[in-house]
C-alpha positions as CSV (number, residue, x, y, z in Angstrom):
1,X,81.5,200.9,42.5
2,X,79.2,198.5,43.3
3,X,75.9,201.0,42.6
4,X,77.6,201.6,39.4
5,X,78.3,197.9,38.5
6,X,74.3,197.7,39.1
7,X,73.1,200.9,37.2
8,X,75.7,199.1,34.4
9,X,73.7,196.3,34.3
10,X,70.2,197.0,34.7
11,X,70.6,200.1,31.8
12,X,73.8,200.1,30.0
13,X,74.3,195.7,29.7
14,X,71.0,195.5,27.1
15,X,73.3,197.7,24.4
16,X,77.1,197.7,25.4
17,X,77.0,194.0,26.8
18,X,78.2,192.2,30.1
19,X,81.8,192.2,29.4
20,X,81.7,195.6,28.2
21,X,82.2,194.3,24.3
22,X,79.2,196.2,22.9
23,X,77.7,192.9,21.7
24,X,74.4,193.3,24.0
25,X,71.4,191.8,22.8
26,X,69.8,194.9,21.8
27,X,73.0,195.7,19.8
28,X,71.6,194.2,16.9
29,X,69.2,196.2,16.2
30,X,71.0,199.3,16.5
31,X,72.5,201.3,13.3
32,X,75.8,201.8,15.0
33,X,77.6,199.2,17.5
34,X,77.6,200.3,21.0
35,X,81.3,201.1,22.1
36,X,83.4,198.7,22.7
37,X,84.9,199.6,26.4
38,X,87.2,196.8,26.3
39,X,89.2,198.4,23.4
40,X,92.1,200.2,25.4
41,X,93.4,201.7,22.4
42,X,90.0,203.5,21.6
43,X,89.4,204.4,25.4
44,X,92.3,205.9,25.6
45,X,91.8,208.5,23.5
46,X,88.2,209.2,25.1
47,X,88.2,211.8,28.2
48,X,86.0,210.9,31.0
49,X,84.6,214.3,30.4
50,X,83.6,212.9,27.0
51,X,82.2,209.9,28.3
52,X,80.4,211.8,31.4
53,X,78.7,214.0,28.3
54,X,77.8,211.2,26.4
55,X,76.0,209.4,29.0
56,X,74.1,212.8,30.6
57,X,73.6,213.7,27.3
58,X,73.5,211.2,24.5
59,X,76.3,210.0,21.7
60,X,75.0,213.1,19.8
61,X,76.3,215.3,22.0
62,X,79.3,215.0,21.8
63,X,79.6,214.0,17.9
64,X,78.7,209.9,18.5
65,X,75.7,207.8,17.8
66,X,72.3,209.1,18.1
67,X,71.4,205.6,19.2
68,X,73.2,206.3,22.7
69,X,70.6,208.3,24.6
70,X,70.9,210.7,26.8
71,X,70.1,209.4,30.7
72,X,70.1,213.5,31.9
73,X,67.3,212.6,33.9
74,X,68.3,208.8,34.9
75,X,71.1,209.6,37.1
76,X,72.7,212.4,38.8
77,X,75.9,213.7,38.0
78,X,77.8,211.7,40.6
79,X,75.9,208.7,39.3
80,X,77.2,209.5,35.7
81,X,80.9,209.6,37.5
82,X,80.8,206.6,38.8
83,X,79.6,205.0,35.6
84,X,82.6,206.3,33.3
85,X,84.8,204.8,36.3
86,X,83.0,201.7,36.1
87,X,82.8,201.5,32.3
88,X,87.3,202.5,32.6
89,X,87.2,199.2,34.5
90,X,86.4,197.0,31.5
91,X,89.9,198.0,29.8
92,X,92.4,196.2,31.4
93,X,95.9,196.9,29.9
């Protein structure tokens, strides 16, 4: 978890924020707001297989923002697991 925490912060933090809140500073200037991970209700309804996509592939891919890239070549797969359970972590019921 802890090479996930760091791959959070160093590529995902700038967009979906420290706390996971999708108020990073390059939120701004995005046309849609980065997900919100601390929003149970939403996260809930998203698989991890969904999330897993979205991060290999980009928000597009899987009918989200175009604005979420696609880090396919960033991380391996296990990487990309370890990152939707890190990004589960933020929602605490």
């Amino acid at each position: 978890m802890a090479a996930a925490k760091q791959s959070y912060n160093t590529f995902c933090m700038k967009c979906h924020g420290a706390g996971g809140q999708g108020d990073g500073a390059a939120a701004a200037t995005l046309a849609t707001k980065p997900r919100n991970f601390t929003d149970c209700a939403t996260m809930g309804k998203i698989t991890d297989d969904t999330m897993f996509n979205a991060i290999k592939n980009g928000g597009a891919s899987v009918g989200l923002s175009k604005d979420m890239q696609a880090w396919n070549t960033g991380f391996a797969d296990d990487e990309i697991h370890d990152l939707v359970a890190y990004v589960r972590s933020f929602c605490k019921k």
